[in-house]
C-alpha positions in Angstrom: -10.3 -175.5 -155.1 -7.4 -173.3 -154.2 -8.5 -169.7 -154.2 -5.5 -168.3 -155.9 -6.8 -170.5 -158.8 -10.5 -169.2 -158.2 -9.4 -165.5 -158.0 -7.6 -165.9 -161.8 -10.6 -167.7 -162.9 -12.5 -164.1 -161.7 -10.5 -161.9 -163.1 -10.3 -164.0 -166.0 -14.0 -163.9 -166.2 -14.0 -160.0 -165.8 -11.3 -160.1 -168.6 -14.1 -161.8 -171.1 -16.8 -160.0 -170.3 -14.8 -156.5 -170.8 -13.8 -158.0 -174.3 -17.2 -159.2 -174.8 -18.6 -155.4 -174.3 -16.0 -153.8 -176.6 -16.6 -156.1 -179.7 -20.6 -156.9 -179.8 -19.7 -158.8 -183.0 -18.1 -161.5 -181.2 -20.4 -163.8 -179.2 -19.4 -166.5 -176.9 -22.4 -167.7 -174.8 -20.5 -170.0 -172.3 -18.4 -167.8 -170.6 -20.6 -165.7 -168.9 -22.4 -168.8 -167.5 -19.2 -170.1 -166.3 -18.7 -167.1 -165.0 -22.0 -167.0 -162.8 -21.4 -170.2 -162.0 -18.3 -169.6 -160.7 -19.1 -166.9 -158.7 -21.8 -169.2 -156.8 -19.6 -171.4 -156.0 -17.0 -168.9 -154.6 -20.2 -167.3 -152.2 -20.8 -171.0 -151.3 -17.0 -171.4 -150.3 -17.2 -168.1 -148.2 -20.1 -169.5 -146.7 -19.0 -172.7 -145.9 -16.1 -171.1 -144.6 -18.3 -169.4 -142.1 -19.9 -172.2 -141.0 -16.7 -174.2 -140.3 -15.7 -171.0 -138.1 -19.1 -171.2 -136.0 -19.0 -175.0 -135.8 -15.2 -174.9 -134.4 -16.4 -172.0 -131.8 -19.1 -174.4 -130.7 -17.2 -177.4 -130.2 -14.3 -174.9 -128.7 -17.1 -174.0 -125.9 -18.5 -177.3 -125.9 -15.5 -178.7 -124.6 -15.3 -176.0 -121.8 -18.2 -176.8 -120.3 -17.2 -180.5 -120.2 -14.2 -179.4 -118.7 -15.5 -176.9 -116.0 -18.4 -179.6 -115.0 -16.0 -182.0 -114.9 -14.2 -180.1 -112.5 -16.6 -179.3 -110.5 -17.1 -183.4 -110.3 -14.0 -183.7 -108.8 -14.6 -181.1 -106.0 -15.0 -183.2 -103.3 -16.0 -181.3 -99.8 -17.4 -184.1 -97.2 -16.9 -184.3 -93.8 -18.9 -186.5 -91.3 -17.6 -186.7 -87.2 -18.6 -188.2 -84.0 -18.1 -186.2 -80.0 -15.7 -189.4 -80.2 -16.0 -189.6 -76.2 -17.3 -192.9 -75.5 -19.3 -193.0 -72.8 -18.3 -189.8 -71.0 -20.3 -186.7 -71.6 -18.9 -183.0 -72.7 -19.9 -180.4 -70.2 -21.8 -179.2 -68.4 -19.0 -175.8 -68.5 -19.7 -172.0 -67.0 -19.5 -170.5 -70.3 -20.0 -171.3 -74.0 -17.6 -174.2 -75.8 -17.3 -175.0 -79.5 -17.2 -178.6 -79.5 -14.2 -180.4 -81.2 -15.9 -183.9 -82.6 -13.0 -185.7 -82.2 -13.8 -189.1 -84.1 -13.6 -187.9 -87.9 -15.5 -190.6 -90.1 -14.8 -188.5 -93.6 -13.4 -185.5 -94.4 -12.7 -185.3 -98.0 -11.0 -181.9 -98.9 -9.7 -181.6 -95.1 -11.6 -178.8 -94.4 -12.8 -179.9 -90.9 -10.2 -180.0 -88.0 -10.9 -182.4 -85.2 -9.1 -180.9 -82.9 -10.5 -177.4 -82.9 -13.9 -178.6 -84.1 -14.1 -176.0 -87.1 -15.3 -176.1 -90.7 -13.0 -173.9 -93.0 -14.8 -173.4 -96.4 -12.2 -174.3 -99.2 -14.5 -172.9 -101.8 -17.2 -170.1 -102.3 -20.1 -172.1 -102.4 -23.9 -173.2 -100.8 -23.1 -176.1 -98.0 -25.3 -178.5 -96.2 -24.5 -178.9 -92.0 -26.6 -181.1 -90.0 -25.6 -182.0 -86.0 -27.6 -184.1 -84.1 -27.1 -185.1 -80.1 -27.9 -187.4 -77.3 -27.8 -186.8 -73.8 -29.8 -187.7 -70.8 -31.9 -185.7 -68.3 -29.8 -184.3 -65.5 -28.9 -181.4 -67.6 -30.1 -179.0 -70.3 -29.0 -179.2 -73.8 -28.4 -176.1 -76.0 -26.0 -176.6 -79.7 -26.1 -173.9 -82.3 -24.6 -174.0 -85.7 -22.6 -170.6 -86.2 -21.4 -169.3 -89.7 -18.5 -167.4 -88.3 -19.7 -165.1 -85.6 -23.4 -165.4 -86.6 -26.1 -168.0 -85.3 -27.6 -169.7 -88.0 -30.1 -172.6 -86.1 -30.0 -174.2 -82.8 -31.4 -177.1 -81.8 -33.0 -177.4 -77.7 -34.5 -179.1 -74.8 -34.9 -178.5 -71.1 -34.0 -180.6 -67.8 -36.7 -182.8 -67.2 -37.3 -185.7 -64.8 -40.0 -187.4 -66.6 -37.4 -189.0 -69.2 -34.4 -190.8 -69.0 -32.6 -189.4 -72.4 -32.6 -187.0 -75.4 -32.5 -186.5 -79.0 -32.3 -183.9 -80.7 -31.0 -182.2 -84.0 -31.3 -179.3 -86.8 -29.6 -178.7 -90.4 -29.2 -175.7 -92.9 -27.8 -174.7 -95.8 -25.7 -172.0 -96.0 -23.9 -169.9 -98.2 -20.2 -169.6 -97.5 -17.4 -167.4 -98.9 -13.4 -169.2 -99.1 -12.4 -169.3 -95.9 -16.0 -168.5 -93.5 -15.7 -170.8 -90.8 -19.0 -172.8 -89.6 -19.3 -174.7 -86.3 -21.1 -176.3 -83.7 -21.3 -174.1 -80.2 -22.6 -175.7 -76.7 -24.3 -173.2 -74.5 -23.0 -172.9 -71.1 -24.4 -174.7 -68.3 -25.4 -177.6 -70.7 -24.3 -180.5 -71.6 -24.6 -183.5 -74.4 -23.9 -186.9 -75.0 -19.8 -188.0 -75.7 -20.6 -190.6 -77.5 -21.3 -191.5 -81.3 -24.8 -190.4 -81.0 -23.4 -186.6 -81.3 -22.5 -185.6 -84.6 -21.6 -182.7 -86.9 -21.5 -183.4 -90.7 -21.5 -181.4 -93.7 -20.9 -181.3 -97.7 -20.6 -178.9 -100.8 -23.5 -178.8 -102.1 -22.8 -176.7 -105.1 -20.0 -174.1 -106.3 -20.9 -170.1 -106.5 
């Protein structure tokens, strides 16, 4: 009902009852009824008003939370990368290297260069890193993961002459700011495997 109408049915009803109060000869029993009524049905209409505002809020914010989880979906951060050597190993050098893993087998979102060997977060976030190695027994072998300038894990074994190789490996997760740079440092004076064997990997785990 338009509520131009409903207003001049109020006042209209106001109008009857003001006569009815001034002449208490004259009765006329349906217009106060219609009058109650009608002012029911106008606090229903306000109501149902309300209603339609909270259900429109609710599908408003409904839909952006499809939206934000939807992009978060699309937020692809994968990378996966091999020493890429072949058969020749990387070190043993007199002082610390960070190892550029040359072979790049993903790298969605480009945030790992293969030729400086470094992981540039895109996105604050918590990431997952995992390296793993081979490499024989002539020489130690000594690979931490750093988060910028800190050491996160490391993963270790001595020379030994009782084995002819080893493998070896360690993950974490970490929580990165935009633009906090993770990577994968050899110690000096050891030495790993060039070949595919030797990885780095990592992935977005989720967005903070």
């Amino acid at each position: 009902m338009n509520f131009n109408i409903l207003r001049s049915i109020f006042l209209f009803c106001g109008l009857t009852l003001a006569h009815s109060g001034a002449n208490t000869t004259e009765t006329n029993p349906y217009h106060p009824d219609m009058c109650n009524l009608l002012k029911d049905f106008g606090a229903m209409t306000e109501k149902v008003k309300s209603m339609e505002t909270r259900l429109k809020e609710t599908e408003i914010y409904s839909e952006n939370q499809i939206l934000e989880l939807q992009s978060k979906e699309r937020t692809k951060i994968i990378f996966s990368a091999t020493a890429g050597r072949g058969n020749a190993h990387i070190g043993p050098f007199n002082t610390d290297i960070i190892i550029d893993y040359k072979k790049v087998i993903t790298n969605f979102g480009s945030a790992y260069s293969p030729v400086t060997g470094v992981f540039t977060a895109p996105l604050a976030g918590v990431y997952y890193f995992t390296i793993f190695y081979h490499g024989g027994r002539s020489y130690p072998h000594y690979l931490r993961i750093f988060k910028n300038n800190e050491l996160t894990v490391f993963t270790a074994d001595h020379k030994t002459e009782s084995d002819g190789a080893d493998n070896g490996g360690n993950a974490v997760f970490l929580q990165l700011q935009q633009r906090d740079q993770v990577y994968v440092s050899m110690a000096a004076n050891t030495y790993v495997g060039g070949d595919d064997h030797t990885t780095f990997s990592g992935f977005l785990v989720t967005e903070t």
